[in-house]
C-alpha positions as CSV (number, residue, x, y, z in Angstrom):
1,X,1.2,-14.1,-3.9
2,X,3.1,-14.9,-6.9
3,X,6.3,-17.1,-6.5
4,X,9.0,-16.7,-9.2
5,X,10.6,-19.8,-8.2
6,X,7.7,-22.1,-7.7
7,X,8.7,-25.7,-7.9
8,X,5.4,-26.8,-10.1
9,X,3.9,-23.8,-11.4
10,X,6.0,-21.3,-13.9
11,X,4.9,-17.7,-13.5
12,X,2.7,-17.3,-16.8
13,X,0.3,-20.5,-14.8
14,X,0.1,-18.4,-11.4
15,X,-0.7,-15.4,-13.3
16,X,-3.2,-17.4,-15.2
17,X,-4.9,-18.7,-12.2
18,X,-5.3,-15.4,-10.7
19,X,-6.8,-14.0,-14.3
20,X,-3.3,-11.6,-14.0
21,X,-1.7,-10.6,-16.8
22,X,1.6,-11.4,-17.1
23,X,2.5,-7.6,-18.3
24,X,0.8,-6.6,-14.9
25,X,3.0,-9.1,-12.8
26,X,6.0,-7.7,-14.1
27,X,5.0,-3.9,-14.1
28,X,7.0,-1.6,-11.7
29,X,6.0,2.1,-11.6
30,X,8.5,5.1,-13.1
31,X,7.9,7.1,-10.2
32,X,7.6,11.0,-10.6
33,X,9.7,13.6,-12.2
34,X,11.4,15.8,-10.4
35,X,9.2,18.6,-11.7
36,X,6.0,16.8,-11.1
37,X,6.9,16.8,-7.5
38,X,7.4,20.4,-7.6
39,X,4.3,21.1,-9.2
40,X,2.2,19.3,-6.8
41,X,4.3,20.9,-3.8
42,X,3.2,24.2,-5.1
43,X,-0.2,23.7,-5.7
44,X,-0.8,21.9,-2.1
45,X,0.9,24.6,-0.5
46,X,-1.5,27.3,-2.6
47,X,-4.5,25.2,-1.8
48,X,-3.9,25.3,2.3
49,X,-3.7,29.1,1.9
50,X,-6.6,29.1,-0.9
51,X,-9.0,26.8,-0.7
52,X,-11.4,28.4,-2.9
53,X,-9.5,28.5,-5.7
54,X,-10.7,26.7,-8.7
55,X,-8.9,24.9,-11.5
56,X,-7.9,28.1,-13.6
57,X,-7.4,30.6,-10.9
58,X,-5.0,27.7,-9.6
59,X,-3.2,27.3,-13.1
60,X,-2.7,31.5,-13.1
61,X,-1.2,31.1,-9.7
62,X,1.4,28.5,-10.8
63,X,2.1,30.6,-14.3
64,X,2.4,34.0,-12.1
65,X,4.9,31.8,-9.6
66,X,6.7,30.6,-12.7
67,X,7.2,33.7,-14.4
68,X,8.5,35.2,-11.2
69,X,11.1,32.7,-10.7
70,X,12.4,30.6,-8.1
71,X,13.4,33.4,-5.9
72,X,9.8,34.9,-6.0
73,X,10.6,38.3,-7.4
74,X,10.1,39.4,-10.4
């Protein structure tokens, strides 16, 4: 859409004519930690076996699967 090496039309003019910001344009993501990823595996794992489980039922699950460590025993 946008081509860096336009022969006519720097960057900051493309961005302009597609009411982009230039910030926007030049924005790439971090990604996700590695304990974000973790965290989401565990609670999409819990929620196939628990659907039911609301938002603070869910957040005692991950604290009791915490403080049991990785190995699951306590």
């Amino acid at each position: 859409m946008i081509e860096r090496d336009h022969p006519t039309l720097s960057v900051g003019r493309q961005c302009r004519l597609l009411s982009l910001s230039r910030s926007s344009f030049y924005y790439r993501p971090a990604g996700e930690t590695e304990l974000n990823l973790d965290l989401m595996r565990l609670i999409d794992e819990q929620f196939l076996e628990t659907r039911f489980y609301g938002v603070r039922q869910m957040a005692r699950h991950l604290r009791s699967s915490r403080d049991r460590g990785p190995s699951g025993a306590a």
